[in-house]
N, C-alpha and C positions, 0 to 999 in steps of 0.2 A: 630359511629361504629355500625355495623346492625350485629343481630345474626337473627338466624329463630322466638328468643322468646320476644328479645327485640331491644332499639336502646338506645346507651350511645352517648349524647352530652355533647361538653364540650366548652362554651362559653367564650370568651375573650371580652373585649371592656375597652378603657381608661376613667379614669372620666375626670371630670373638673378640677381637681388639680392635675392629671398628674398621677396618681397609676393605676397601668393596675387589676382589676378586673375579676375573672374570676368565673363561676359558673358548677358546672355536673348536667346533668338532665338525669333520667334513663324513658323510655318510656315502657309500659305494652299494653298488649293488656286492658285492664280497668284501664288504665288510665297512669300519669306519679306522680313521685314524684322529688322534688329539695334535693338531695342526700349530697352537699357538694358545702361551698364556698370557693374562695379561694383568694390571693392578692399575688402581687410581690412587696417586701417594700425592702428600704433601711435601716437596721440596722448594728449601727455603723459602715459606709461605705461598708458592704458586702450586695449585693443581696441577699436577702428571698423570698423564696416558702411559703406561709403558708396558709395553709389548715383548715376546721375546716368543719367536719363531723355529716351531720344533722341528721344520722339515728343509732348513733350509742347507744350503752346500757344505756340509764340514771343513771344506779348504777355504769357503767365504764366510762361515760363520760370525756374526755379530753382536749375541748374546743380548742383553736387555738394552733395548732404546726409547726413551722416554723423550714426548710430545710435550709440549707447556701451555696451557690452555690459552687463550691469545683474547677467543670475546668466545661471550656467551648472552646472545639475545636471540629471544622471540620461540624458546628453548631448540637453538642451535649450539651448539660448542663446537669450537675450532681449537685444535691441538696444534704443533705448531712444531718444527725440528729444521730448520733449513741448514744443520749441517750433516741432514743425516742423504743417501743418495738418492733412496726410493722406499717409502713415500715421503714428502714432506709433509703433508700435513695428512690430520684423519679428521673428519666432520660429523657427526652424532648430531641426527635431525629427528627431537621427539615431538615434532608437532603433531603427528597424528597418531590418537588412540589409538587405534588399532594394528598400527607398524612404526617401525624402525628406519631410518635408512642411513646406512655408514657409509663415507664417500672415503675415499682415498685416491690422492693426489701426488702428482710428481710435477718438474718444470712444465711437462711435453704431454703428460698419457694421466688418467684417471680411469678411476670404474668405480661403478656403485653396487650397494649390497643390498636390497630391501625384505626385510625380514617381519615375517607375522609376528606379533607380540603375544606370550605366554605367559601367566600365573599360575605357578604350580597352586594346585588347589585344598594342599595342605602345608603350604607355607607362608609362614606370615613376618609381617614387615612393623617394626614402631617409626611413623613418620607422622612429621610436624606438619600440622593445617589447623584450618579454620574449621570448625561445627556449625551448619546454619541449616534454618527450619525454611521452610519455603509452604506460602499456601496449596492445597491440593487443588489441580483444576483438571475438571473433568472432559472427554472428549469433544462433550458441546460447548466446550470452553467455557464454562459456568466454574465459579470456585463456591466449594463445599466447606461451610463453616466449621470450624474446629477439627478440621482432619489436616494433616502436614504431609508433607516431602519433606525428609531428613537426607544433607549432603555433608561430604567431605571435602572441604579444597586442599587440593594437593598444590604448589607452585604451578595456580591460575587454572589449575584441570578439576572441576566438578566431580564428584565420584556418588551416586545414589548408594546411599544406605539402609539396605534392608533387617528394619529394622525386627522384624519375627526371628529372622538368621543371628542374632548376637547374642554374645553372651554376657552379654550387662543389660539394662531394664531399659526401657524406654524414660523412663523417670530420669536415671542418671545423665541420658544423654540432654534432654528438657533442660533440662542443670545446669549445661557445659556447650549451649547451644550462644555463637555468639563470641566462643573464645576460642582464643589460638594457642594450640594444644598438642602435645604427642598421644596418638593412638597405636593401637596396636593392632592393625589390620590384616585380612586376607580378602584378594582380590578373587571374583567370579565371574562368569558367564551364565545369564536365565532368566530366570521367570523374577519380577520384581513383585508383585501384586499377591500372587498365588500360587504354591507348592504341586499344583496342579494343571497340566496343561490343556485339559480338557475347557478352562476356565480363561475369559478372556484378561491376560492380563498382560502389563508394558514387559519389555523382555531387551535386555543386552547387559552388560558391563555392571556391576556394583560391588560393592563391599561390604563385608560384615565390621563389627567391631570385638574386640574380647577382652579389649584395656583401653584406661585412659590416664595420662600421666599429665601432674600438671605443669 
C-alpha cells in the first residue's frame, strides 16, 4: 500500500512445516522498519490470526495476540478477540484479484489498509483446484474447433493457464483436466497468447504449472 509519505508491505510465505508466516514492513523515505509479525495456527481446531507488534511501548508491551476466525464467506475472514483492547477484530477481504484489503477494528474507531497484490515471479506455491479446458472463442465471438483455454480454480478464482510457459506437456495436463488436484504453481503478469508484444494478444494475470500431485 503506497501513500505520498510512505509504502506498507505485508508479506506472506509458508514454512517447511506448513504454518503460513506473515511479516508488515513500513518503508520511509530514510529508510524502513519490521513493524510486526504475524502466523496463522491452528488452536484447538479453530484458525488463529496472531500478531505480535514490534514497535510498540515497552512499558505496554503485549507480546503475541491471537484473533479466532469467527466466519468466512464470500472470501471475507473475520478474526475475532474481544478480550483484547485495540483491535478487536481484523477482516481480510480477497474478493478482488488484483488487491487486498485488511480492516481493523475497535468498539469506536477502525481504519482500512488496501494493498496491491504481488507474486513473487519466482516463487512458487502447491495449491488444491480444479483443471478445466474451456472452448477457445475468438474476438468475433466465434468458437474455434479443437483449440482450448486451459484454467486453474483456485477457491471459486479462475486462474488462465499458459500453457507454452509450463513445465509439464500439454498432454499431461488433457489428462488431468476435469480433476481436483494439487498443482505446483507460479503466478504472473502478460502476454497470454504470445511471447511477443508486438503481436496482438489477451494480457493480464495467469499461471504456469511445473507439477501435478494427485
Amino acid at each position: 500500500m503506497k501513500t505520498d509519505k510512505d509504502v506498507t508491505t505485508e508479506k506472506w510465505e509458508m514454512s517447511d512445516g506448513g504454518e503460513m508466516k506473515g511479516i508488515t514492513i513500513y518503508e520511509y523515505d530514510n529508510g524502513s522498519i519490521l513493524s510486526e509479525t504475524m502466523r496463522l495456527i491452528d488452536i484447538n481446531g479453530n484458525l488463529n490470526f496472531c500478531a505480535t507488534v514490534l514497535e510498540q511501548d515497552p512499558d505496554k508491551y503485549t507480546g503475541e495476540v491471537c484473533f479466532t476466525l469467527k466466519s468466512n464467506k464470500d472470501k471475507v475472514f473475520l478474526f475475532e478477540n474481544l478480550n483484547h483492547d485495540f483491535p478487536k477484530r481484523i477482516i481480510y477481504n480477497f474478493s478482488g484479484y488484483n488487491f487486498l484489503i485488511a480492516r481493523v477494528e475497535g468498539d469506536t474507531n477502525a481504519f482500512e489498509l488496501k494493498y496491491d497484490r504481488f507474486y513473487d515471479p519466482v516463487e512458487s506455491f502447491t495449491l488444491k483446484g480444479e483443471l478445466i479446458r474451456e472452448p477457445f472463442v475468438n474476438k468475433a465471438g466465434r468458437i474455434i474447433e479443437n483449440v482450448f483455454d486451459y484454467f486453474y480454480i483456485i477457491q471459486e478464482e479462475k486462474y488462465f493457464i499458459k500453457i507454452t510457459d509450463c513445465n509439464i506437456s500439454k498432454e499431461v495436463i488433457d489428462e488431468n483436466t476435469g480433476k481436483e488436484l494439487y498443482c505446483t504453481i507460479v503466478f504472473h503478469n502478460g502476454l497470454w497468447d504470445s511471447d511477443d508484444n508486438t503481436h496482438q494478444s489477451r494480457v493480464g494475470n495467469f499461471i504456469t504449472i511445473s507439477n501435478i500431485k494427485d
